[in-house]
C-alpha beads as a LAMMPS data file, in Angstrom:
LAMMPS data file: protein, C-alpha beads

167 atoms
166 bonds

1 atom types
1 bond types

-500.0 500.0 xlo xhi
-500.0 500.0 ylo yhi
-500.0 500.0 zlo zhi

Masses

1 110.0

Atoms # bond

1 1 1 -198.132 397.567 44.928
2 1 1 -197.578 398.975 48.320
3 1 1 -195.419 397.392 50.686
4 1 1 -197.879 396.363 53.794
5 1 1 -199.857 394.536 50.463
6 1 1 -196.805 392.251 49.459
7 1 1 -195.751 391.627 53.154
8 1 1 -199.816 390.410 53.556
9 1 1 -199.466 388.721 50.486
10 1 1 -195.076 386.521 50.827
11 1 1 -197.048 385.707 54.519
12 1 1 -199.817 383.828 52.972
13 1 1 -197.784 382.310 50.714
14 1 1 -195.328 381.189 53.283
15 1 1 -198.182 379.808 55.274
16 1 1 -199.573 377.738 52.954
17 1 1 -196.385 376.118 52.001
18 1 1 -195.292 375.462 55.208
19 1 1 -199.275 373.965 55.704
20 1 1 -198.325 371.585 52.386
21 1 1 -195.120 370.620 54.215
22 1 1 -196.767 369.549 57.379
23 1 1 -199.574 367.290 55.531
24 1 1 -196.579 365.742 53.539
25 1 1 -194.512 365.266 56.117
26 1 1 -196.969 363.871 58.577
27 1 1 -198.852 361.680 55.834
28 1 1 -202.006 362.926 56.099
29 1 1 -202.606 363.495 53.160
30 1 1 -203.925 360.399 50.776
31 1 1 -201.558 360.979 48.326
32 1 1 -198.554 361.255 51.407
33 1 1 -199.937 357.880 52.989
34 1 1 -200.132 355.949 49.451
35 1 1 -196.400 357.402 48.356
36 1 1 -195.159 356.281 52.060
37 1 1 -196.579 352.872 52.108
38 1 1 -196.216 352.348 48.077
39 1 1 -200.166 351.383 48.276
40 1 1 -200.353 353.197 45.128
41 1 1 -197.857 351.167 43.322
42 1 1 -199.485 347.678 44.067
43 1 1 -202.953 348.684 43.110
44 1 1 -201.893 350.244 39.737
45 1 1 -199.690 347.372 38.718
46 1 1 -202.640 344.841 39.643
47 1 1 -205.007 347.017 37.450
48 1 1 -202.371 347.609 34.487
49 1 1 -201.573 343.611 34.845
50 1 1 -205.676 342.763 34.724
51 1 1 -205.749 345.598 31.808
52 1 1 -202.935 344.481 29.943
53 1 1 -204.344 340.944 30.251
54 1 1 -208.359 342.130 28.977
55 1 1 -206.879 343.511 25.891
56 1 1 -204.419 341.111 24.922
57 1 1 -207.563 338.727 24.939
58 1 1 -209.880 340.938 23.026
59 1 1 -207.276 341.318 20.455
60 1 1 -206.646 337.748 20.040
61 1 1 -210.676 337.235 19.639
62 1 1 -210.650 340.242 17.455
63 1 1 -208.159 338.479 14.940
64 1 1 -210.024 335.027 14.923
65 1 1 -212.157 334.028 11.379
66 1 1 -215.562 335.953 11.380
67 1 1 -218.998 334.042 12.337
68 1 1 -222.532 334.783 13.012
69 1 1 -224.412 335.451 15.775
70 1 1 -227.954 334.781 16.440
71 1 1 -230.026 335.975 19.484
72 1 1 -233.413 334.612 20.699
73 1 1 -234.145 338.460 21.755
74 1 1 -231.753 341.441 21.960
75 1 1 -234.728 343.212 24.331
76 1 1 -236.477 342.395 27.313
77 1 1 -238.859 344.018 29.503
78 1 1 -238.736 343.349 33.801
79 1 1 -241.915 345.006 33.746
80 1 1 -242.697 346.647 37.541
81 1 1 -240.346 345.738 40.070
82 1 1 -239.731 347.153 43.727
83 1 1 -236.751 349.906 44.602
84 1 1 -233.678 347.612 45.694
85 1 1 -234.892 344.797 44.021
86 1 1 -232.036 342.307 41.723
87 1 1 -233.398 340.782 38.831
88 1 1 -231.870 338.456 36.429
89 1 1 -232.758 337.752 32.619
90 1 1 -230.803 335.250 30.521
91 1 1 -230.088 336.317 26.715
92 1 1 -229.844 333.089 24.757
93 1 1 -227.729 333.204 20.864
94 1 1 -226.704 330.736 18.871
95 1 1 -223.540 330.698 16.832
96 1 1 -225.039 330.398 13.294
97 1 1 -221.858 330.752 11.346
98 1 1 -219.566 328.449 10.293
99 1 1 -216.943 329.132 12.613
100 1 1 -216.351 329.106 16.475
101 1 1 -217.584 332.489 18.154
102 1 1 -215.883 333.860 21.485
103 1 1 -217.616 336.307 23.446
104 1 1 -214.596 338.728 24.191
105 1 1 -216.819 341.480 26.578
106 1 1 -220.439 342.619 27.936
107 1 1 -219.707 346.253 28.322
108 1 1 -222.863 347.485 30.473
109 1 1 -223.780 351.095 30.332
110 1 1 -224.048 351.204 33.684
111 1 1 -222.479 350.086 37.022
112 1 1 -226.303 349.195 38.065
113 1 1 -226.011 346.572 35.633
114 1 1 -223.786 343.164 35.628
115 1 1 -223.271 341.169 32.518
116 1 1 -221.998 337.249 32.945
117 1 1 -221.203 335.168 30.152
118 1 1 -218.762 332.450 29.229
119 1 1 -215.224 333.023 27.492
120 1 1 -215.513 329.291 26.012
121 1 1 -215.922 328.835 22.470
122 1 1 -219.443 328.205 21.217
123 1 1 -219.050 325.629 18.408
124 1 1 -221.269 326.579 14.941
125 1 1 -224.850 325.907 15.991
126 1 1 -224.644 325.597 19.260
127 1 1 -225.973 328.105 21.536
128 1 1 -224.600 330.228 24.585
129 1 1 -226.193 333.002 27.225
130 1 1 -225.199 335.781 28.767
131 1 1 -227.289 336.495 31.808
132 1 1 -227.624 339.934 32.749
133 1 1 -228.176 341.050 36.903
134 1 1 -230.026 344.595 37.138
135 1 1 -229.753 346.183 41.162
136 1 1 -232.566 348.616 41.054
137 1 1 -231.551 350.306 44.360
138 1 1 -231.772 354.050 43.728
139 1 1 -232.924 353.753 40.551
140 1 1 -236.989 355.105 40.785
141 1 1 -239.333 355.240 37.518
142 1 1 -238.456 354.313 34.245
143 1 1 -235.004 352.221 33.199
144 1 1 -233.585 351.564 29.934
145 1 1 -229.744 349.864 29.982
146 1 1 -227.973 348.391 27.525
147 1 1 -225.135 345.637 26.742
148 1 1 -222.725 345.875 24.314
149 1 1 -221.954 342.487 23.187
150 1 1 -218.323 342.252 21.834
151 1 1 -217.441 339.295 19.991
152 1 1 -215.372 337.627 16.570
153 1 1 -219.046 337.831 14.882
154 1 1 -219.886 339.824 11.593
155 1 1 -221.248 342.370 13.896
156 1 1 -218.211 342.465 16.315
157 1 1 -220.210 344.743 18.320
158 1 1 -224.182 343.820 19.329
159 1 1 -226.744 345.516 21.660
160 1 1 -228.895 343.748 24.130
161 1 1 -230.901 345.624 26.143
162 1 1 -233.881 345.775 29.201
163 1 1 -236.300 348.175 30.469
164 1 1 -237.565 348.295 33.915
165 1 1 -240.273 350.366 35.559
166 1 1 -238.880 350.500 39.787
167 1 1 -241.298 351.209 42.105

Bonds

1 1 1 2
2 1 2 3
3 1 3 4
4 1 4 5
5 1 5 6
6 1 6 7
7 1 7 8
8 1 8 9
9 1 9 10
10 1 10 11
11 1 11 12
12 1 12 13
13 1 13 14
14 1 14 15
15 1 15 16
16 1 16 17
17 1 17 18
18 1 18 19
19 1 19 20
20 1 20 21
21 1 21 22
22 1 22 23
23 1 23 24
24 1 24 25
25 1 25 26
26 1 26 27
27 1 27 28
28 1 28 29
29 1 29 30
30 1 30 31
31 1 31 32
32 1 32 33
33 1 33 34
34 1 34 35
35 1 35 36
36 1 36 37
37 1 37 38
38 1 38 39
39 1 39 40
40 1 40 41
41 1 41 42
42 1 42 43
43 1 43 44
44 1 44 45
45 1 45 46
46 1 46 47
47 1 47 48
48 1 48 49
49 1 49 50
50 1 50 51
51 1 51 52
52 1 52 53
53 1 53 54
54 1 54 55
55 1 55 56
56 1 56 57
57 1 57 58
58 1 58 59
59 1 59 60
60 1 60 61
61 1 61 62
62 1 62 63
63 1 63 64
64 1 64 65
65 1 65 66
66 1 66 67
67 1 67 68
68 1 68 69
69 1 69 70
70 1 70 71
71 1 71 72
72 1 72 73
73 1 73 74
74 1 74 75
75 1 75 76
76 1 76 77
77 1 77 78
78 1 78 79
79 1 79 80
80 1 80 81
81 1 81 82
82 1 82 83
83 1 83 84
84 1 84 85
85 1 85 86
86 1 86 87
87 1 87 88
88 1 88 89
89 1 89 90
90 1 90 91
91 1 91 92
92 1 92 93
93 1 93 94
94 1 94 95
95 1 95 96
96 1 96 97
97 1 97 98
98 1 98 99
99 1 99 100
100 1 100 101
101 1 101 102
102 1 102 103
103 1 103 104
104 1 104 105
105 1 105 106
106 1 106 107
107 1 107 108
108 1 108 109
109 1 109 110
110 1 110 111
111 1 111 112
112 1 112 113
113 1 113 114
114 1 114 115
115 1 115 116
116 1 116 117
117 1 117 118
118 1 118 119
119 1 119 120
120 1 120 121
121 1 121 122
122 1 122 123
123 1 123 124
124 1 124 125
125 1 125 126
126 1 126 127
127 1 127 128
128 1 128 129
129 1 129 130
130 1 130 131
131 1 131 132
132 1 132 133
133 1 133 134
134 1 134 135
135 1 135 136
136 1 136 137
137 1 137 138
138 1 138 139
139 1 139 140
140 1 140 141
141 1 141 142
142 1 142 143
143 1 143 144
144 1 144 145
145 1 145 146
146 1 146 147
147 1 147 148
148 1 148 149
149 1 149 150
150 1 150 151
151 1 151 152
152 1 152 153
153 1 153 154
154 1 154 155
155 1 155 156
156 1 156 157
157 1 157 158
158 1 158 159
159 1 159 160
160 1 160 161
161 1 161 162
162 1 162 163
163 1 163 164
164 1 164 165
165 1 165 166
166 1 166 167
């Protein structure tokens, strides 16, 4: 290498560490501003608490006695609805084993879509819901999501699912 190419070359470099060092310093930077005001901290110890706190719970339903679940339908169709529309549908079950069933999760597979259900027990033959919300903003022509249903069932893991055409 010549000598005018590694004097371009340690000034560049220079430059853009001493460009780093500015941002740092200053707190411009997102990363600066969350380190300076510890931002970061409190918002991953609130998410590692609520984490912490989701699994502990799905491992305790996980190790209850085994029962059966039942739904009315695992499928429904909305049919035609309008761009930015929310629609609801309620999935009904029934707990037809012989022992109490907890829902534990409604994992959607998509952020479009919002399960809600109850963490109560449902006693043997009685029934429950989970109703499901689907926000069809941005989401033109044809929609198929699913819900995965987790649970202390036989099938720890069952799929509900919609289709919607959005207009």
């Amino acid at each position: 290498m010549n000598a005018q190419l590694k004097t371009v070359l340690l000034t560049v470099l220079t430059l853009s560490a001493l460009t780093i060092a500015i941002i740092e310093l200053t707190g411009i930077s997102r990363t600066a501003l969350w380190n300076k005001f510890g931002v970061a901290q409190e918002v991953n110890l609130e998410g590692l608490k609520q984490l912490e706190a989701h699994n502990h719970f799905q491992d305790s339903v996980a190790g209850l006695p085994k029962t059966k679940i039942s739904f009315a339908e695992t499928h429904f169709d909305f049919g035609k609805i309008k761009e930015g529309d929310k629609v609801r549908h309620t999935y009904t079950f029934t707990n037809t084993g012989s022992n109490p069933l907890i829902i534990s999760d409604a994992i959607p597979s998509c952020g479009c879509t919002i399960p809600s259900f109850s963490r109560k027990p449902i006693a043997p033959g009685a029934q429950g819901s989970i109703e499901v919300e689907f926000n069809s903003a941005n989401r033109q022509g044809a929609n198929h999501k699913n819900i995965i249903i987790v649970s202390n069932a036989d099938r720890d893991k069952v799929s509900i699912s919609f289709d919607a055409m959005v207009e």
